[in-house]
GUDO-367606 format. One record per residue (C-alpha): x, y, z. Coordinates in steps of 0.02 Angstrom, whole numbers, plus 50000, padded with zeros to 5 digits. Layout:
XYZ
...
***
This chain:
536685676853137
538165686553051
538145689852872
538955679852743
540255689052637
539465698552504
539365688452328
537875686552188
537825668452225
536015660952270
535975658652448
535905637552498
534435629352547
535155625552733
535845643552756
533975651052703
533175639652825
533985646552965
534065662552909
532005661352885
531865654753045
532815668353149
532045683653044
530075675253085
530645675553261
530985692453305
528935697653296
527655686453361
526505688553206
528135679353130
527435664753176
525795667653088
526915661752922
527015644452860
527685640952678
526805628452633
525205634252708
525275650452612
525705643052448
524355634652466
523155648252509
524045659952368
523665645852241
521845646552307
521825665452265
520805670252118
522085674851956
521575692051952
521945694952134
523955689752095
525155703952036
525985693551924
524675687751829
523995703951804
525495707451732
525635695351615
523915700251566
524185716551547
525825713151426
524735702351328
523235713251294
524305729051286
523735737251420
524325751251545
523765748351725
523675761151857
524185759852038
524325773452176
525085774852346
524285772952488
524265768152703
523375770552853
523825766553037
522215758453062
521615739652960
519765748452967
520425765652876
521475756352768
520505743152711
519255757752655
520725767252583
520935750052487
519235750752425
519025768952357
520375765652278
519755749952186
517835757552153
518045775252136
520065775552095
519575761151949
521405756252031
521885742051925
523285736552072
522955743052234
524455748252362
524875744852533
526185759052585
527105753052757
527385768852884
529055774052932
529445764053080
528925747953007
530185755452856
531565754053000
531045739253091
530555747053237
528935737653268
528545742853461
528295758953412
527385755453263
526185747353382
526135762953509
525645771753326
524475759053316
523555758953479
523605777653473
522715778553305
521635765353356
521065778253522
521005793753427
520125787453283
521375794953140
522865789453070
524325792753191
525535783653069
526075788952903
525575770952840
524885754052878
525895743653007
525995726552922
527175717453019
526035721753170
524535716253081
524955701653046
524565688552903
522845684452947
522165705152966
523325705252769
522255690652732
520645700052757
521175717052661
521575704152511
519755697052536
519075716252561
519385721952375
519535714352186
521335718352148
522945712352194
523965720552326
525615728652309
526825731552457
527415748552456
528685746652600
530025761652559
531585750252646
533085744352647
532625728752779
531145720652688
531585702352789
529975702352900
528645713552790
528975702952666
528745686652742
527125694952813
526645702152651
526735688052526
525855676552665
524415688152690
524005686852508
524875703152435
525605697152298
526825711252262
528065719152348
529165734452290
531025738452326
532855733352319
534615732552374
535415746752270
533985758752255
533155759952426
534695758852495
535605773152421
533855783152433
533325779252613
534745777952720
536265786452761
537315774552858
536655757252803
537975749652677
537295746652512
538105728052531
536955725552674
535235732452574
535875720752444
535925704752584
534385711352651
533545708752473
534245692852406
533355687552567
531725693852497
532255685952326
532475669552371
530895670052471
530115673452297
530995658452226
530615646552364
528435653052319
529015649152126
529705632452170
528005626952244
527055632052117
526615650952147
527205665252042
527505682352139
527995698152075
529475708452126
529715726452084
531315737352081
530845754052126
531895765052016
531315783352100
532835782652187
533145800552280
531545807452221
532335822952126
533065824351969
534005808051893
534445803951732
533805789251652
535465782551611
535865780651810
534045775651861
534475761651722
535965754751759
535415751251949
533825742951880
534725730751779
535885727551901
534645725452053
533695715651903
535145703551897
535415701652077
533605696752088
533905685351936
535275674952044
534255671252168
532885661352086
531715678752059
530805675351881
529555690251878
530425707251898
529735724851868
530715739751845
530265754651879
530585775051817
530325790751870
529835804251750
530845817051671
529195825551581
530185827851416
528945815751320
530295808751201
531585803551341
530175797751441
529585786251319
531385780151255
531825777451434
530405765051465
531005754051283
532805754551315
532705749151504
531825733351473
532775729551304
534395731451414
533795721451571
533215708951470
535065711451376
536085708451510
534865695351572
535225685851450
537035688151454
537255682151625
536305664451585
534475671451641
533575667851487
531685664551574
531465680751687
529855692151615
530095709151646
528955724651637
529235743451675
528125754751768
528245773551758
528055783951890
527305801151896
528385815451947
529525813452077
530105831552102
529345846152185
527505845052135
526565863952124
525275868252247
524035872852128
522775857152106
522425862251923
524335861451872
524485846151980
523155839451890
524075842951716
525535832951779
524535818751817
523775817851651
525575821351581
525935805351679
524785791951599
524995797251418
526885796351444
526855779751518
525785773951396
526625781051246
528215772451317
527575756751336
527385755151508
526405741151593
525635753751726
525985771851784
526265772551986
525135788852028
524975804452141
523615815652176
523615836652187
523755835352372
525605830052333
526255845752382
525425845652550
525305827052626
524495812852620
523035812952506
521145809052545
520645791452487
519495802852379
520935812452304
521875797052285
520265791052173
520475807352076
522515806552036
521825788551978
520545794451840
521515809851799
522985797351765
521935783451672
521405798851555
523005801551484
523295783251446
521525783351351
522375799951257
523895789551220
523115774251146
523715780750945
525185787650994
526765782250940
528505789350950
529915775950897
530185779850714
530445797450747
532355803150718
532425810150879
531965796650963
532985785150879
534545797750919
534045798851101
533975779551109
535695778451039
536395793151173
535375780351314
536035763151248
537885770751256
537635777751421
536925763151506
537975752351433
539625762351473
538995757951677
538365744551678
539875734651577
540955742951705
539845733751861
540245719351776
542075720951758
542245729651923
541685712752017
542355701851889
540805697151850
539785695052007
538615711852001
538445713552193
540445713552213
540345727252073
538955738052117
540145742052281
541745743252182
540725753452050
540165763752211
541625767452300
542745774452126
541155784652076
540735775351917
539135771051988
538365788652055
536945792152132
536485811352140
535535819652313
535965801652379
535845802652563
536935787652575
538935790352621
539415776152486
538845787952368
539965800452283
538415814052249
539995819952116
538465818051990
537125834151951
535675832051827
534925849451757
533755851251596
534275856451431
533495869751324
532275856551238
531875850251421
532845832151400
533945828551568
535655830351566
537135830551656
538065848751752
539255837651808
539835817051743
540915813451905
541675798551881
540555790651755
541375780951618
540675789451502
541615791251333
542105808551289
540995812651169
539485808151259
540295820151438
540445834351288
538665830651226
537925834351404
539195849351437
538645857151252
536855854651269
536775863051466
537955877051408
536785881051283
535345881251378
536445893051510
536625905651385
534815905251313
534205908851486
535205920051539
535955907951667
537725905051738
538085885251692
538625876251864
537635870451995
536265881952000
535565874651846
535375858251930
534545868052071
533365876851964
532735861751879
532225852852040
531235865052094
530535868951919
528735859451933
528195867952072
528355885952024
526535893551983
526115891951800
526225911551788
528045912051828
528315896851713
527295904251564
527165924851574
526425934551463
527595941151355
526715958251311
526005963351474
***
């Protein structure tokens, strides 16, 4: 069926019917789903088997979970992925990651992966082919281990897996319009990865309305390289609000590191306290939101020892932050996909750093409370212009924000982005920007950036330009002898 016009507005009850009932038609495993019948069986689910109570949980006690990544073409290899993960990982959440043809809806072939894997006894698929397998084989990974599943799906068409996935008991599914759009695709218009998602959203709402909370997740890696919190920010909150407008009350947003501890950990306070903000402002007074930090997304180093530094890095700055979990790796990250058994490992190495962070605490510290000011402004300065930009509706706005450049995306693959925007580090490692594009910035806040990466130019040695935001994506994965010489040999 075509697509309505683009608008923020929650999508009628008639219109979803029909929109449900074409999307469950186009694989037979489609017709495994029945509302009511899986409302029903998610009710019947014990509470610390369902995402969003966990996360509740986890708010109330004050704890930081850990999750990883994880997917294999075959349900036997993955449901024992599942379970390392759970008794040797001490996973608190445990992921399903979808593989890349299920990402792009191309579900025959998935199945050929499948079959092949199936034959050759190995995974033939970089990840688990849950549209193929159905909602009864999802049923029996949720039965198979003691923690709730997350959908790790990587898309911008989440229609199908996500009927599939909420049926077959995982209770959490990760992505949205904006940021797996403009990360994932190249010719898939960010109004259609919006569509696409409200979809998903009001799915959610239509679980919430009989009785069943799920939790949604805006994955806020975005190109995997170097982006600045501000951006990463600004298209949480306003995937947040798009979410919001469909019925969605249980959103997580999520961050990538920068590894500069302070903007790390001011990142993770000022993205909530904005999303919940703006929110507010738009009439959503009732939607509980979390933020997950994620561990590197850059070039990781190929030596396991420094890998293994970063991972620890990873849960103490989540933790300091506030995060409600820290999204891990594991020191294969610069080679593939990880064992289940270093998948365990990236888990404990990560939980250690949260144990180290558990008297740690940053906010009153005059840098921090500068760098929150910088952030607030920053956000803010987007964000406000979304708004205006659509009159108001955010979906309208995020492609009018798009298409002038004052909402940037940098090493976007997508052709609505401008790419006009380069991140690089500053000489006390906080991110900055080379270059501010379009961004409505005010002044002083472009001549902050341009002051701070012009100084860091000249104490290196370096020319300021482009290469700076070159160098600093590569950075991490440089051997520790090149990043720290010894000075007197």
């Amino acid at each position: 069926m075509p697509q309505p016009a683009l608008s923020e507005a929650r999508i009628e009850d008639d219109e979803f019917a029909e929109m449900r009932k074409s999307n469950l038609a186009r694989w037979p495993t489609g017709a495994e789903v029945n509302l009511d019948e899986a409302a029903a069986y998610l009710k019947a689910l014990p509470d610390h088997k369902n995402l969003a109570w966990v996360i509740r949980e986890a708010v109330k006690q004050g704890r930081c979970l850990t999750q990883p990544r994880g997917g294999f073409a075959t349900f036997e290899m993955h449901k024992s992925l599942l379970q390392t993960l759970d008794r040797e990982g001490l996973a608190d959440v445990v992921p399903t990651t979808t593989d890349s043809y299920t990402r792009n809806e191309r579900f025959a072939e998935a199945q050929k992966g499948a079959d092949e894997s199936e034959a050759n006894r190995r995974s033939m698929l970089n990840g688990f082919p849950l549209v193929n397998a159905g909602v009864k084989k999802c049923r029996e990974l949720t039965a198979a281990v003691n923690k709730p599943i997350i959908a790790l799906t990587g898309t911008a068409f989440p229609r199908l897996t996500g009927e599939i996935a909420y049926a077959g008991g995982l209770t959490g599914y990760l992505g949205s319009g904006i940021a797996y759009t403009t990360s994932y695709t190249k010719d898939t218009s960010v109004a259609e990865g919006i569509q696409n998602y409200q979809y998903l959203d009001r799915l959610v709402a239509e679980y919430q309305e009989k009785g069943v909370e799920l939790h949604r997740r805006q994955p806020g890696f975005l190109t995997g390289t170097n982006i600045v919190p501000a951006i990463a920010i600004a298209i949480a909150i306003a995937d947040a609000l798009l979410a919001a407008a469909q019925g969605v009350r249980q959103y997580g947003l999520e961050l990538g590191q920068t590894l500069q501890l302070v903007q790390d950990a001011v990142s993770i306070g000022v993205c909530n306290e904005l999303t919940q903000e703006y929110l507010k402002r738009k009439g959503y007074g009732d939607v509980f939101t979390t933020v997950t930090s994620l561990h590197w997304m850059g070039a990781w180093p190929m030596d396991q020892a420094q890998a293994f530094g970063l991972m620890v890095y990873g849960g103490f700055a989540g933790a300091v932050g506030g995060a409600v979990s820290v999204t891990t790796k594991s020191a294969a990250e610069a080679f593939g996909l990880p064992t289940p058994e270093q998948n365990a490992e990236g888990l404990r190495a990560t939980r250690m750093g949260i144990y180290l962070a558990r008297t740690v605490k940053l906010h009153g510290l005059p840098e921090y409370l500068r760098e929150k000011e910088l952030l607030e402004l920053e956000v803010r300065s987007i964000v406000d212009k979304i708004l205006e930009a659509g009159d108001g509706d955010v979906a309208i706005g995020t492609m009018r924000a798009l298409k002038a450049g004052l909402l940037d995306v940098p090493w976007a693959p997508n052709r609505e982005c401008k790419n006009a925007i380069m991140p690089a580090r500053d000489g006390d490692g906080y991110l900055r920007l080379v270059d501010t594009g379009n961004l409505p910035f005010p002044k002083e806040v472009r001549d902050f950036h341009e002051q701070r990466l012009r100084a860091a130019a000249k104490a290196s040695g370096k020319t300021y330009g482009p290469d700076l935001a070159i160098d600093s994506v590569y950075e991490l994965s440089a051997n520790i002898s090149d990043l720290m010489p010894n000075s007197w040999e």
